[in-house]
Structures are given as C-alpha cells and as structure tokens.
C-alpha positions as CSV (number, residue, x, y, z in Angstrom):
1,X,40.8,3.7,-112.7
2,X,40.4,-0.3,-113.7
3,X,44.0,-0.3,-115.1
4,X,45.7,-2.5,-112.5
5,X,49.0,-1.2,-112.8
6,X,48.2,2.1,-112.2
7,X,48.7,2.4,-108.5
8,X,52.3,0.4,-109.5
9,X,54.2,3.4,-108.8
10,X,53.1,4.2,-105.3
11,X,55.7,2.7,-103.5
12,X,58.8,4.3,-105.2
13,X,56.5,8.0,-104.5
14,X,56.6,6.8,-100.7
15,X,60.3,5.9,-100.5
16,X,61.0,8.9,-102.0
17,X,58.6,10.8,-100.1
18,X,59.7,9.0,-96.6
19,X,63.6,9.7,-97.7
20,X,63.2,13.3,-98.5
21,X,61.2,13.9,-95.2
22,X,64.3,12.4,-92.7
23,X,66.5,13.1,-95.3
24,X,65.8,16.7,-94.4
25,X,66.1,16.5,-90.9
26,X,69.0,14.5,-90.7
27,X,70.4,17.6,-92.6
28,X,69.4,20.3,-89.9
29,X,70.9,18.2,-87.3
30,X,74.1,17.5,-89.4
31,X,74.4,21.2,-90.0
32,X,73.9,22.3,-86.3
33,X,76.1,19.5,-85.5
34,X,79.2,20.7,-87.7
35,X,78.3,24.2,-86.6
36,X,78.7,23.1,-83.0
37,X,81.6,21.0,-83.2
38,X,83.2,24.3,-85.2
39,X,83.5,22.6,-88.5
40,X,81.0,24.4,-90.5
41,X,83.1,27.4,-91.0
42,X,85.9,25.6,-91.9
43,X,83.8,24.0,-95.0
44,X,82.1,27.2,-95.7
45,X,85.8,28.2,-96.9
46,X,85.9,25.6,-99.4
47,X,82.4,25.1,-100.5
48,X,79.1,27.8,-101.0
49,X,76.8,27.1,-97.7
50,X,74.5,25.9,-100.5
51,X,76.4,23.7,-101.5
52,X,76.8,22.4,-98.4
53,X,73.2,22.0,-97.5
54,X,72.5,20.3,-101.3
55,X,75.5,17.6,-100.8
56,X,74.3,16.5,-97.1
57,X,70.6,16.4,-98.4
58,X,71.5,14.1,-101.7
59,X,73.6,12.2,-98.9
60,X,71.3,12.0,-96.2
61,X,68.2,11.2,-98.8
62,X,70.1,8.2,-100.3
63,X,71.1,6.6,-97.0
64,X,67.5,6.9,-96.3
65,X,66.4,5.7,-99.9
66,X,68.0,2.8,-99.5
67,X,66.9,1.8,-96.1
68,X,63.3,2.5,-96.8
69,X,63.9,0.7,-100.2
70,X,65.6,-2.0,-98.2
71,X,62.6,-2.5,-95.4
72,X,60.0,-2.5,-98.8
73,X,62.0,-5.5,-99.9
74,X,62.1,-7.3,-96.5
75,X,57.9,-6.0,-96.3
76,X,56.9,-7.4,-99.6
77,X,58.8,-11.0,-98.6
78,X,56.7,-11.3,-95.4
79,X,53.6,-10.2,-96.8
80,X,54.2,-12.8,-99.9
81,X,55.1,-15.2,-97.5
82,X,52.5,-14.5,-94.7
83,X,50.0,-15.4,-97.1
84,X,51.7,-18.6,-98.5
85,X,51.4,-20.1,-95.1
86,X,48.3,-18.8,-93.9
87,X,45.8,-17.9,-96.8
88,X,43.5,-20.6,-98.4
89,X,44.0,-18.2,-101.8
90,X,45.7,-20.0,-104.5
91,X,44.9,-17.6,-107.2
92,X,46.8,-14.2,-106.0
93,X,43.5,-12.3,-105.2
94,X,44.3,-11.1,-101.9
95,X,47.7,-10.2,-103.4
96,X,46.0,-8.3,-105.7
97,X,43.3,-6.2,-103.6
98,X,45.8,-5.4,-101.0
99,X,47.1,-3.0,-103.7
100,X,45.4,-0.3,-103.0
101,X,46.9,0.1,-99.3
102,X,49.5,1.7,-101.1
103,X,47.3,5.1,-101.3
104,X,47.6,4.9,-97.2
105,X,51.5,5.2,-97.5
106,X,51.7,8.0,-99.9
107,X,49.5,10.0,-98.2
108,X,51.5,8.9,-94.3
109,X,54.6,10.2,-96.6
110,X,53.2,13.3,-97.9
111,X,52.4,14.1,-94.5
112,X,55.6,13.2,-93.4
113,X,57.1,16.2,-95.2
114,X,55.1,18.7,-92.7
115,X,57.0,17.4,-89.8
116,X,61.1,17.8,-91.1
117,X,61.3,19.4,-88.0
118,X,60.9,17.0,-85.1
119,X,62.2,13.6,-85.3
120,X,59.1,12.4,-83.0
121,X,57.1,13.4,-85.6
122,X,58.2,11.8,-88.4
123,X,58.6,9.0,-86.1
124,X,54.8,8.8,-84.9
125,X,53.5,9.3,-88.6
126,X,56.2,6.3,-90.2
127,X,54.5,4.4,-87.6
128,X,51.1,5.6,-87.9
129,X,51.6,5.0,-91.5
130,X,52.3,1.5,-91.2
131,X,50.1,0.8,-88.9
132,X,46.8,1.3,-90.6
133,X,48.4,-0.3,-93.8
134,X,48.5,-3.6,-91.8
135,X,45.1,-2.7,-90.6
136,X,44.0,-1.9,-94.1
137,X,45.9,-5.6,-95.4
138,X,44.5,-7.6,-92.8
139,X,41.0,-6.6,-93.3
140,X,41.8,-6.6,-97.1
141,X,43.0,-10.7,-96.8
142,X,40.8,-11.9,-94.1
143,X,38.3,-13.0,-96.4
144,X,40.7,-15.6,-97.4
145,X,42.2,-16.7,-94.4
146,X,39.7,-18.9,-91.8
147,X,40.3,-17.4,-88.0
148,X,42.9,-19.6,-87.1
149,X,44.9,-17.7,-90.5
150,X,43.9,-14.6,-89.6
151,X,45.3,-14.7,-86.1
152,X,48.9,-16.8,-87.6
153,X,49.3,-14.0,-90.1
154,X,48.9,-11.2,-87.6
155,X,51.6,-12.9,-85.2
156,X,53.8,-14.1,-87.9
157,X,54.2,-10.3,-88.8
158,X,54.5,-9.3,-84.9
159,X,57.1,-11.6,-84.6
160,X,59.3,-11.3,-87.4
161,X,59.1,-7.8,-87.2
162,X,59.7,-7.7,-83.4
163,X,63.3,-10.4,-83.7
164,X,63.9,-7.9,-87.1
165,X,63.8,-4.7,-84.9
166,X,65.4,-6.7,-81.6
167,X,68.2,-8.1,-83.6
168,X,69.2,-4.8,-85.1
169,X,69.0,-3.2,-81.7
170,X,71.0,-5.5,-80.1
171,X,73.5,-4.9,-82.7
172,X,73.7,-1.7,-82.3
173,X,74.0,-1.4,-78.6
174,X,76.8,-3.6,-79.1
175,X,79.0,-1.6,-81.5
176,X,77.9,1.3,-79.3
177,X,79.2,-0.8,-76.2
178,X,82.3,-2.0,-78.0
179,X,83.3,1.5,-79.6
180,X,83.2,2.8,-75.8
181,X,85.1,0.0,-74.1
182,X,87.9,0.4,-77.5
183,X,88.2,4.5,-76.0
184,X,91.8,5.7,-74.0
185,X,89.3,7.0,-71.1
C-alpha cells in the first residue's frame, strides 16, 4: 500500500493486543488468588462468576492499556530524540521508514495472545518483540547516522532504558521494603 498513513494504526492494535494478552493472565491469577484467600465465594454471592471474570478483565486490561500506552509515549520520545542528537537526517526520512517496524509488534502481540497462560511467556515474547523492533530501527536509520551515531544511538537507548527500568526497580523494592518494616510482626 503507498498510502503512508496506512500502517498509522498499528500501534493502538499492539497496545491493545499486548493489554488483552496480560490482561488475561493477570485475571487467572486474580481469580485463583481470591479463590485461595476464600473470597471468591463470597463475591460469587453478589455477582454472576461472569461477571466477575468480565469486571477483573476490563480492570486488569486498562491498567495494562495504560502502561503499554504509557511506555509507547516514553518509546516514541527516545526514538524522536535519539535521532535528534545522533542522525545527520534533517528531513524526517529515517522517521519515516522506521514505520514499518510497526508490522514486527503486531505480530510479537498477536502472538502474545497464545501464551495467557505463563507469565514467562508473555515475558520472553514482549521482549523478543522489542528486541527485533530495535534491530529492525537501527538497521532502518543507520544509513543516516555515520558509525560514531550509530553506536551513540544504540547506547543512548541502552542507557535510558537501563536507569528507566533501574529507577522503577529501586522504587519498588523500596515500597516493598517500607510496607514490610510498617508491619506489627
């Protein structure tokens, strides 16, 4: 297709796509959590068991929706960016023919639906997925970029991502640390 807005909807497909597939699992596990802990029972008294299951999908698929959205927004920034600093491209063409390295995360998403079962899974392709769509963007930009670009753009995405993903793990060990400390043990 030579329409270059045609591929424009791709990336709301994978978010979606992404979403539904933990969305779904996070749902299993919520259920056999509530089931363990002896609540499930109790809500099956006020609510069908469909019902159930429906509400903690649409809840479990937007808190995923918006993190995926979320992580698109802080992708898009550094890609934009990246390629401010590094490329010698003033005219937007890399921008441009990375667009098709959209295709790669529709299909790591549709994928993703096979495996709602195992978190590792879903893990392994969401990382796979990613993975060859920096492949596939690197390749795609480093006719603009001279080798000393090339190798600042791949380490300026290493590192921001690397503080992004250390920063939030930090944070969360510490509210994890802090939450057990706060406990009458």
């Amino acid at each position: 297709m030579k329409n270059t807005y045609f591929f424009g909807y791709f990336p709301f497909i994978t978010v979606v796509l992404f979403s539904l597939s933990f969305g779904l699992y996070s749902e299993i596990r919520l259920l056999d959590l509530f089931d363990s802990l002896g609540l499930y029972q109790g809500m099956l008294e006020f609510f069908s068991e469909t019902g159930i299951k429906i509400a903690l999908l649409v809840v479990m698929f937007l808190v995923f929706f918006m993190l995926f959205s979320a992580l698109k927004l802080i992708l898009d920034t550094m890609v934009e960016m990246s390629l401010l600093l590094f490329s010698k491209d003033s005219e937007g063409t890399g921008l441009k023919s990375i667009r098709m390295g959209t295709i790669i995360y529709v299909v790591g998403a549709t994928v993703s639906l096979v495996s709602t079962q195992s978190i590792m899974g879903l893990l392994v392709i969401f990382l796979l997925t990613n993975v060859a769509a920096f492949i596939y963007f690197v390749y795609k930009v480093s006719t603009n970029l001279s080798l000393l670009g090339l190798i600042g753009l791949i380490f300026f995405h290493i590192f921001i991502w690397s503080i992004f993903l250390l920063v939030v793990a930090y944070s969360v060990l510490k509210l994890y640390n802090s939450i057990i400390n706060s406990l009458p043990i």
